[in-house]
C-alpha positions in Angstrom: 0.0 0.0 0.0 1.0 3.7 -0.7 2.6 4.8 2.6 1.2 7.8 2.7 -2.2 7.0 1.9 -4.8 6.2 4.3 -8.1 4.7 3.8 -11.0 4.7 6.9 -14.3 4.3 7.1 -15.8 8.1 6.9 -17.3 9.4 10.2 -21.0 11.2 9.7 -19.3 13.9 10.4 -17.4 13.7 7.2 -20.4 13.3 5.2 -19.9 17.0 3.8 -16.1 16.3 2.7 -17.5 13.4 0.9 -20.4 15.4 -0.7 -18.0 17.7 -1.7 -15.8 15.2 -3.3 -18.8 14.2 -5.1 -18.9 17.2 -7.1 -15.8 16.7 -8.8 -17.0 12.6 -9.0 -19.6 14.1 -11.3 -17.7 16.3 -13.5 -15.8 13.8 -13.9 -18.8 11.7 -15.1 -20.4 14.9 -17.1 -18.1 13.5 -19.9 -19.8 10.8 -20.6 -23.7 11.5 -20.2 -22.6 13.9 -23.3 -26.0 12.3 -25.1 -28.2 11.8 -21.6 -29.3 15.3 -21.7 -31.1 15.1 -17.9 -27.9 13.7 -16.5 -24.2 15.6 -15.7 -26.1 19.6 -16.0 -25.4 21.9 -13.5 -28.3 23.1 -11.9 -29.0 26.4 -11.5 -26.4 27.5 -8.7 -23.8 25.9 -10.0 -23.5 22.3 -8.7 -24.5 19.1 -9.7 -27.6 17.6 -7.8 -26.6 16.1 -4.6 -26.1 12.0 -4.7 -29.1 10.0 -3.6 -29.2 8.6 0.0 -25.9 9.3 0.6 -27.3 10.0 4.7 -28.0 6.2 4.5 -24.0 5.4 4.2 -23.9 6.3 8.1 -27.9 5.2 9.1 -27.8 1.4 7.1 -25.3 -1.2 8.4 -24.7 -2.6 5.0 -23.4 0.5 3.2 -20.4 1.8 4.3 -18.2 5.5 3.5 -14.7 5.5 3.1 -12.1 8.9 2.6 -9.2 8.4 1.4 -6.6 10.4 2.9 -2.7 11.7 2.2 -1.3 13.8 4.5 -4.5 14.6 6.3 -6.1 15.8 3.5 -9.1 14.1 1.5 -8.0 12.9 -2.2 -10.9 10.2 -2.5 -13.9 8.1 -1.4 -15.6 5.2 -2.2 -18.9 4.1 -1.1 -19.3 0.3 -0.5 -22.5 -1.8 0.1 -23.9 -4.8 -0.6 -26.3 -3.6 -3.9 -25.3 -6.3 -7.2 -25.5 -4.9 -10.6 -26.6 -8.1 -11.7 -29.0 -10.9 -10.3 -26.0 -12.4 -9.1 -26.3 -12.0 -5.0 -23.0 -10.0 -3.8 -21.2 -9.4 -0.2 -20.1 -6.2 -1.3 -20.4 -3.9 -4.3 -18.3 -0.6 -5.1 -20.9 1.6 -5.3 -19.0 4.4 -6.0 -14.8 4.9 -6.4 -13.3 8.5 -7.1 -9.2 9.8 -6.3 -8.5 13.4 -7.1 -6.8 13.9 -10.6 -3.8 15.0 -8.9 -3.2 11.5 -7.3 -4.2 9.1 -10.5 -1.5 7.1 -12.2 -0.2 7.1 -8.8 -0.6 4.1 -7.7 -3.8 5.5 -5.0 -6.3 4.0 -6.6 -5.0 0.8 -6.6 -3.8 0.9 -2.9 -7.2 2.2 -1.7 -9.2 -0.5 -3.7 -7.1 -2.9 -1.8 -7.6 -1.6 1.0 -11.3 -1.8 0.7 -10.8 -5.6 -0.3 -8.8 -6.2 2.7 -11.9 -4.8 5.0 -14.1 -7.7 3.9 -13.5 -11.1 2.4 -16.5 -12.5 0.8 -17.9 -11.9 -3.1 -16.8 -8.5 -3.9 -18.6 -6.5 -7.2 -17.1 -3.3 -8.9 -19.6 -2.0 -11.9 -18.3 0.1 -14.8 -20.2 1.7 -16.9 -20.0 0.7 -20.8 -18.2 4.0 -22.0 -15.3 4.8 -18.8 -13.2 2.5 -20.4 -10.3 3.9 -18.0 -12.1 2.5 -15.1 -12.6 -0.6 -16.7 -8.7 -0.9 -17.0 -8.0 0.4 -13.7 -10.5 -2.3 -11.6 -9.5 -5.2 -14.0 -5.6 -4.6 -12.7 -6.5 -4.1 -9.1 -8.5 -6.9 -9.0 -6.2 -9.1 -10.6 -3.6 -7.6 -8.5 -4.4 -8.2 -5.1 -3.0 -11.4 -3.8 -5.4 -14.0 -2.7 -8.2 -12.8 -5.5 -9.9 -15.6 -6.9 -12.5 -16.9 -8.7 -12.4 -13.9 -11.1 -15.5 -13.1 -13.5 -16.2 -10.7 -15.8 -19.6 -10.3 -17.1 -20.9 -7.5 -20.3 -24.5 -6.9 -19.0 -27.1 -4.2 -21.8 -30.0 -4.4 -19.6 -32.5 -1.8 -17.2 -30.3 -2.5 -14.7 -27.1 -1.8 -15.8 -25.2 -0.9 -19.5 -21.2 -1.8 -18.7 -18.9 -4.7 -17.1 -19.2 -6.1 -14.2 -16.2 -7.8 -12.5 -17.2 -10.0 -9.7 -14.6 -12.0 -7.7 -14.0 -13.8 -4.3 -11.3 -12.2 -1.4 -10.2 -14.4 1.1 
């Protein structure tokens, strides 16, 4: 893992630093709802809408917050619960995965994801969506990077549900 780098589970109090976060998350995202013309606008004062139920992160055992931290300072967050993209039943799904620009290609991402795999053994899901073909790479190498990974499948889903890859896979 990075040395500098430090992943914890986000305190309600932090909720804030994580919505915050989230704006950048979905500028990020704006680029590719280019043809979904109600999704990635800015609404009227400037900011994307808020994300949904992100209050039930700290209320509902089975989701749960993480900040990623260097230095003291917030550079990510993933939210983790235990929601499947597919019918496929799931321990845990990453909901939702975002580092700062300024720390990608760092090897962050990576040591945070691991991080997060290291918190729970059991089924593990990470959806990408059919057109971030960066993400795509970046989960298919930390997945296939973390020692004692198994059990590794990757399934194309076009469906109500969900338009992208899902990589599901066993830790511990």
């Amino acid at each position: 893992m990075n040395p500098k780098l430090v992943v914890e589970r986000a305190r309600a109090d932090e909720a804030p630093i994580i919505a915050n976060l989230m704006q950048l998350y979905f500028h990020d995202f704006s680029a590719l709802w280019f043809d979904r013309e109600a999704e990635g606008e800015l609404g009227p004062d400037g900011r994307y809408a808020d994300y949904p139920c992100l209050d039930a992160y700290w209320r509902e055992p089975e989701r749960t917050p993480w900040l990623f931290r260097i230095k003291g300072l917030p550079v990510g967050f993933a939210l983790v619960n235990d929601h499947a993209h597919s019918p496929t039943p799931v321990d845990r799904a990453v909901a939702e995965f975002f580092v700062v620009r300024k720390h990608r290609r760092k090897g962050v991402g990576e040591a945070a994801a691991h991080a997060l795999f290291a918190s729970a053994w059991g089924v593990w899901e990470a959806a990408v969506v059919r057109r971030n073909t960066g993400a795509l790479a970046f989960w298919r190498r930390a997945v296939a990077r973390y020692p004692g990974v198994r059990d590794i499948v990757e399934e194309d889903r076009r469906d109500a549900q969900w338009d992208g890859a899902v990589l599901r896979f066993r830790v511990g």
